[in-house]
N, C-alpha and C positions, 0 to 999 in steps of 0.2 A: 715631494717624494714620500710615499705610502711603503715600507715592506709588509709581508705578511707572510706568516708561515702555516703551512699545510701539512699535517701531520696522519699519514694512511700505516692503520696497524692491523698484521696479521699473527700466524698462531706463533711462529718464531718470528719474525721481520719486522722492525718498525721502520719506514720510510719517511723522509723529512725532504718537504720542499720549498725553500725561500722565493721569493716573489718581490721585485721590486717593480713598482705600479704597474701591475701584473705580470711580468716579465720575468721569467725561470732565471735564476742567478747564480744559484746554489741546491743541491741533491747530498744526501746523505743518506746513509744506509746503516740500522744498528741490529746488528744480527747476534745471537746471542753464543754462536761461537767462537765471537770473534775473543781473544783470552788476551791478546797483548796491542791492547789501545795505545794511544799515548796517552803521557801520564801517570799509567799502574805504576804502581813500585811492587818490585819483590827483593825477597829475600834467597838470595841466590851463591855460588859457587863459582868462585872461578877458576877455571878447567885449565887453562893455562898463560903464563904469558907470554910473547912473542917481540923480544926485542928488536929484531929486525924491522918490524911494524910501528913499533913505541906502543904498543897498545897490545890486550889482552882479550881472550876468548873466555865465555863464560855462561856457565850453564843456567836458564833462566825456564826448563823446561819445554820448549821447543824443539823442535825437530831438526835444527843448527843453531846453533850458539851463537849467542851474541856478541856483537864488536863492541869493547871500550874501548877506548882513545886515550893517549895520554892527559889531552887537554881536556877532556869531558871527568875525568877525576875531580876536579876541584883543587884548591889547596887546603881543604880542611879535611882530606882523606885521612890522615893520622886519626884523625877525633873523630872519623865515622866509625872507621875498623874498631876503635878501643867501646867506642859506644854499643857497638849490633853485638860483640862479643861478651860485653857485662852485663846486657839485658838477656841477651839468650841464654846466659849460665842464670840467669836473675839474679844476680850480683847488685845490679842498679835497678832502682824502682822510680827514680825523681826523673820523668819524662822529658819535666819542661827545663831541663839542661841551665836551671840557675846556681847548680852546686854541682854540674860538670868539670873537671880539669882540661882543658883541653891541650891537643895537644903540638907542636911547631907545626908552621904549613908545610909541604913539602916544595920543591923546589919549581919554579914553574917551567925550566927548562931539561927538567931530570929525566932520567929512563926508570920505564916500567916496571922493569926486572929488581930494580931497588924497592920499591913499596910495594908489590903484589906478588904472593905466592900462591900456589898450586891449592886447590881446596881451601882456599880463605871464602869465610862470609862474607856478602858484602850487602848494604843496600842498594839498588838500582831501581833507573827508572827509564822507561819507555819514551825514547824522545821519537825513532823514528819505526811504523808497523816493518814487517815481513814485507818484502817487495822480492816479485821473481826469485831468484834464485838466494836471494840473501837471507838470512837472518833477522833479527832487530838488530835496530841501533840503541844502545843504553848510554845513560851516563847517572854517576855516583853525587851529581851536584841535585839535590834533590831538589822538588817546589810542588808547593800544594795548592793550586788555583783557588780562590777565592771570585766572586763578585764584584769585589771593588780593589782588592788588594794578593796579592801573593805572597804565601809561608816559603819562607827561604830556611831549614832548620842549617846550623852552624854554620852562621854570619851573624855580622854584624852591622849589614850594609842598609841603609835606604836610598832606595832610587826611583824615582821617577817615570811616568811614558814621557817620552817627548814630543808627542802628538797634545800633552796639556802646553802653551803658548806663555801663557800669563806667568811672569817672574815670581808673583806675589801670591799667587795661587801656590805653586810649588811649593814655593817657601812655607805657606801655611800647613798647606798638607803633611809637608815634611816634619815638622814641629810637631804635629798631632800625631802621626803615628810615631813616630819616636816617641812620644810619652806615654805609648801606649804597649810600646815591642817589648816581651819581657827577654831578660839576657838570653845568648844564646842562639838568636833567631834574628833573621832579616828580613824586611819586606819591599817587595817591589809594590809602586801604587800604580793602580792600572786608571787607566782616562778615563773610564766612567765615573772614577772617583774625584772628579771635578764637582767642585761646591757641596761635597757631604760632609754630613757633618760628623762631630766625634763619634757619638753613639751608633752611627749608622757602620762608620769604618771601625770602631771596638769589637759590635757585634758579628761581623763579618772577618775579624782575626781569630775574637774567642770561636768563634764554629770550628775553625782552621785548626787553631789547637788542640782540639777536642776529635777531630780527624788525625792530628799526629799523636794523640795521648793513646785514641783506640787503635794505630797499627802496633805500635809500640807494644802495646797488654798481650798480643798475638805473636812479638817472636821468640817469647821464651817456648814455646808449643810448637811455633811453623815446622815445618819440613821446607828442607832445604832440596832444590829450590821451589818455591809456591808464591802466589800472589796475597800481599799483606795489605793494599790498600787499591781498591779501583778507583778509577775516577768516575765522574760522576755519571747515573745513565744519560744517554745522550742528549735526552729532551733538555735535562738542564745543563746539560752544557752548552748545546747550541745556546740555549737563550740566556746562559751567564754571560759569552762571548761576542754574541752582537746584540742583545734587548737593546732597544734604545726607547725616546720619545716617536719616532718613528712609524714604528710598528701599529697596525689599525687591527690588524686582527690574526688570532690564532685558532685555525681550527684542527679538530682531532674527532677521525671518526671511533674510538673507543675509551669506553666509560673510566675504567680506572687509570688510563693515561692520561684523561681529560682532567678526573679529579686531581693526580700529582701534578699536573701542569699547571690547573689552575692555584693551586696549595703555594706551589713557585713562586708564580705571576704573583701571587697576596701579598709574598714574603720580599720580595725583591722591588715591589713596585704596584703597591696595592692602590694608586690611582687607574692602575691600566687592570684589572682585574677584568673588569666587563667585557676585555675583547677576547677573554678566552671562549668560546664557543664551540658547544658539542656537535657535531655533524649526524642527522641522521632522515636525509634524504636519499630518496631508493634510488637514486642516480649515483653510481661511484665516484669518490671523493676527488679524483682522477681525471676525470671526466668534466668535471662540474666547474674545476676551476680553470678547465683547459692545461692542463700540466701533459698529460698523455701526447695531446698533440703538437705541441713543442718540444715534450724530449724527441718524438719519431723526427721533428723538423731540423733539430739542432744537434743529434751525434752525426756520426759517420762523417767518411772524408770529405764531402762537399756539405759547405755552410751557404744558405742563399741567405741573404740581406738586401734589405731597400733599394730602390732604381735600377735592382736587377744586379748587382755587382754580388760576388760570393766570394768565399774562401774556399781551399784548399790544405787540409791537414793533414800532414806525413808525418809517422811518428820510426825512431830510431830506434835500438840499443842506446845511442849516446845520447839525442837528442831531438826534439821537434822541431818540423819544420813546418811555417804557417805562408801560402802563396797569396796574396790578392789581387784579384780578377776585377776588373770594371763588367767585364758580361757587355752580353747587347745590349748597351743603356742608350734611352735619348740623349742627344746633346744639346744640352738649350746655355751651355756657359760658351764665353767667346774663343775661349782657347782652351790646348792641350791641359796646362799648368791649371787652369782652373777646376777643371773636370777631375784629374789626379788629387787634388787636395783633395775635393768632397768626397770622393770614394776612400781616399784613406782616410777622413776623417769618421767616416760610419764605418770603416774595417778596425781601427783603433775601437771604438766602443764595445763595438761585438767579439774581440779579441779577448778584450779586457773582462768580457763575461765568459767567455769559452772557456778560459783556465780557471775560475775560479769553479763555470760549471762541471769541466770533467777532473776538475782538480790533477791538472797536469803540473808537473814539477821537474826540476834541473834546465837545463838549459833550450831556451826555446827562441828562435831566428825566425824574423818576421821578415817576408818580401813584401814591402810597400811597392807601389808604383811609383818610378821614379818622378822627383821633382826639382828640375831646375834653382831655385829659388831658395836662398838659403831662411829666407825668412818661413815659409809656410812649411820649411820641414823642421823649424823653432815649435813651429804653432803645432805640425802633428806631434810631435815629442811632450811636450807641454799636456798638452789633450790627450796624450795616452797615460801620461804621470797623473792625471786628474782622473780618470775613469779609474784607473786601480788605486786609488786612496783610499778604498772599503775593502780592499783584498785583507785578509785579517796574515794571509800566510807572507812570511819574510819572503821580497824579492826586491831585485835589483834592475832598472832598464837604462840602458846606456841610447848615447843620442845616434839618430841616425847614419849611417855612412855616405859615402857619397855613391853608392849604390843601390840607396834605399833601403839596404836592411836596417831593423833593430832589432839587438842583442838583450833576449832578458833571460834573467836568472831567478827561478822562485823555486822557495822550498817545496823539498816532496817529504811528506811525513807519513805517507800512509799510499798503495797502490791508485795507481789513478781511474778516473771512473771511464768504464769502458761498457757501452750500451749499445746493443745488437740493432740495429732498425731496419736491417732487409727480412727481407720476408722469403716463404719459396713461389716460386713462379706457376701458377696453377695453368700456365699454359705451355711449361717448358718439361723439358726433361730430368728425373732426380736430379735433386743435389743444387740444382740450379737456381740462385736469388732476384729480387728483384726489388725494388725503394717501397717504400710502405706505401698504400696509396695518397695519404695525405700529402705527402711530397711529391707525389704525381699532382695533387691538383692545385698545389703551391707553385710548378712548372707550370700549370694551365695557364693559373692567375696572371705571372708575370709575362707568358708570353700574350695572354689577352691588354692588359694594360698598353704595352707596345705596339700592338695592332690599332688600341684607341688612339696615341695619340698620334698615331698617320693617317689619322679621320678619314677610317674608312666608314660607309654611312650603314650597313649593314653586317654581321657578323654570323655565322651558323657554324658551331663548334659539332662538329660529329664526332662520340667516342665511343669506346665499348661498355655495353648497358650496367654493367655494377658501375663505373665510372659517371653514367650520363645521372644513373639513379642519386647519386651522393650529390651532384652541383644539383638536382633541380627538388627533390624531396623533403620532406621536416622546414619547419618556421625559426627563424628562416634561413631557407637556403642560401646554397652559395650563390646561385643564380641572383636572389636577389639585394643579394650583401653590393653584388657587381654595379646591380641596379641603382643601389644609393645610391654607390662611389661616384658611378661614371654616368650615368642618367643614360643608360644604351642598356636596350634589353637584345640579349641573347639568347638564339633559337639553340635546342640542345637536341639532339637527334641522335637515337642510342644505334649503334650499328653491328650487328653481330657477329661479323665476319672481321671483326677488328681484334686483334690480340690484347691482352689486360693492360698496357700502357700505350697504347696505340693511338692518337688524338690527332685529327685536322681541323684547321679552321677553314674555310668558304664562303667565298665571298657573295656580291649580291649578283653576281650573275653565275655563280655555281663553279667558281673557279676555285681550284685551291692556293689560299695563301700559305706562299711560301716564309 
């Protein structure tokens, strides 16, 4: 398994494409007005609270207030409020909280209305963006991401990923940051922090602190409310969050995002340095690695996949719904049961990339094709728990039902990615759309393939001329991509009187196949 990441930058927009052995996975979009990531922390007000909710409204600068929770407070909310209030009068100057008093926790089952008043400062942070009609979602339990480790300020806790396995690892890791967490502070160890060693995990806390030292110097000045620490720009966060050994290359068609990336890359993992590479061929970056034509292939409500089976994607108010279609497929397995596994087997994988690609989130009901057989709907569940082990975002999938649904739940932390791929129909009336053509000739493919294996001994696809022009032009064409695959050459005959999606095949004695 090779990832790679594709990085296209314009005058506001920088665009991030993950690639797993070439395979579009992941899209991301860092635009530079976006003002409430997840992560920032501000220094903020809060407007009210709302005991009927257990939780509070609060002014974070937005254009609706943000929801706290009672449970997103923490129990060290006493020792926050006393802290942002002593340094914003500059009362306290000792940042790094070893000659803090701190103060009892509050109660973890108490009401709102008890700890939080009308126009109190408070520190917050961004757990979840603006979605629709809502607001952010904030909470007062603060953390500063790291590379191998996470600043937890007032705790005292170490904890672990539990994706590290080894007993003895933990344990070590655990000992080494603990004699290294000054009072005051907590850290979670993230799983890349497998087999590092001291130096590498000290220097990756002292940066952390020196991030909470320089919000800190900022709130006896801030305005209330304003953004006191952003998280990191996006380039390095993506590659704080998934770098791995993995990775073969990173390209980036601009110069000074090239140079902070590669600066990164030195800093984080300077054996892999060399695969950062500038892009600057006069073919768009887009283009080049075929990204273009797998997003127009892979949004909108019909997903087409292998053997001709597809999906179906409905999205709600409350929730998604994902249908699976076998399609016209050949049948070469002996039975029903058989044929159902292998189709949900490729609808699980593709699934599994869909949500992480349009980063869909809350609750999402999967219609498999039903399967008799209690064991091979072990093996798709299993197989669907395997494909999302690299989702980085929290979710939850429950096992099949005896009506082929599965039930999954995955965090939404930011609006989902929603990408236009119809086009307008240059043979229709305003207003009127139509599938991009590349998905017109992905329909060709699949319905060609079908036709092959009813070995018919002759083929002549007639379509309309931009259409016929695209399967048989440039090196190499579709035409003769077909040519490997299937060792049958295909006559292409442009027809003008055929509207822009319009395609027959015909046979060898001039008939049309239906």
């Amino acid at each position: 398994m090779e990832k790679e990441l594709i990085i296209r930058s314009s005058s506001d927009i920088v665009d991030f494409a993950l690639l797993k052995d070439g395979k579009l996975i992941e899209l991301h979009k860092d635009e530079d007005d976006n003002n409430f990531a997840v992560g920032d922390i501000f220094i903020a007000k809060i407007r009210k609270a709302v005991p009927g909710l257990n939780a509070a409204f609060v002014n974070v600068g937005y254009e609706k207030d943000a929801f706290l929770h009672y449970h997103d407070l923490g129990p060290k909310l006493p020792s926050l409020l006393k802290f942002v209030k002593r340094v914003s009068a500059g009362r306290h100057t000792d940042f790094l909280l070893k000659n803090f008093q701190f103060e009892k926790d509050i109660d973890k089952n108490g009401s709102v209305a008890n700890v939080l008043k009308s126009n109190q400062s408070l520190l917050v942070q961004i757990v979840k963006e603006p979605i629709s009609t809502k607001g952010p979602r904030i909470s007062s339990e603060l953390s500063i991401a790291g590379r191998y480790i996470v600043l937890v300020p007032f705790s005292d806790r170490i904890s672990i990923s539990q994706k590290i396995d080894s007993k003895e690892e933990k344990e070590r890791l655990k000992r080494l940051v603990k004699s290294i967490t000054p009072k005051g502070f907590g850290v979670i160890i993230r799983t890349v922090a497998e087999g590092k060693k001291v130096a590498e995990l000290d220097k990756d806390l002292q940066n952390l602190l020196n991030r909470w030292t320089a919000m800190c110097k900022k709130l006896n000045k801030a305005h209330h409310p304003s953004k006191v620490l952003s998280e990191m720009n996006k380039a390095s966060s993506i590659l704080r969050d998934i770098f791995d050994d993995s990775f073969s290359g990173i390209t980036v068609d601009d110069e000074v995002l090239y140079g902070q990336i590669k600066d990164y890359v030195q800093e984080i993992a300077p054996s892999k340095e060399s695969i950062v590479k500038m892009y600057k061929n006069g073919v768009p970056l887009y283009e080049k690695f075929g990204i273009e034509r797998q997003i127009k292939t892979s949004f909108g409500r019909t997903v087409s996949m292998a053997r001709g089976a597809y999906l179906v994607i409905e999205h709600t108010e409350a929730m998604h719904v994902i249908d699976v279609n076998s399609g016209n497929r050949s049948n070469k397995e002996n039975n029903q049961e058989d044929t159902a596994l292998e189709v949900n087997m490729i609808s699980a994988s593709e699934i599994a990339r869909q949500l992480r690609l349009r980063d869909m989130g809350g609750i999402i009901v999967v219609d498999f094709i039903d399967m008799n057989k209690a064991e091979n709907r072990k093996k798709l569940y299993n197989h669907l728990r395997d494909e999302m082990n690299d989702d980085k975002a929290k979710h939850k999938i429950l096992p099949p039902s005896k009506f082929g649904l599965i039930q999954i739940t995955r965090q939404r932390v930011r609006p989902e990615r929603n990408i236009k791929t119809k086009e307008d129909n240059p043979n229709g009336i305003a207003g009127e759309e139509i599938e991009a053509p590349i998905k017109v000739i992905q329909r060709i493919t699949q319905d060609l393939e079908r036709l092959i294996k009813k070995d018919y001994k002759k083929i002549t696809l007639n379509a309309h001329p931009f259409i016929a022009a695209f399967i048989t032009k440039g090196f190499p064409s579709v035409r003769s991509k077909w040519f490997m695959e299937h060792k049958k050459w295909v006559k292409v005959l442009p027809r003008d009187a055929y509207t822009y999606l319009e395609y027959h095949f015909i046979d060898k004695d001039g008939k049309e196949i239906k």
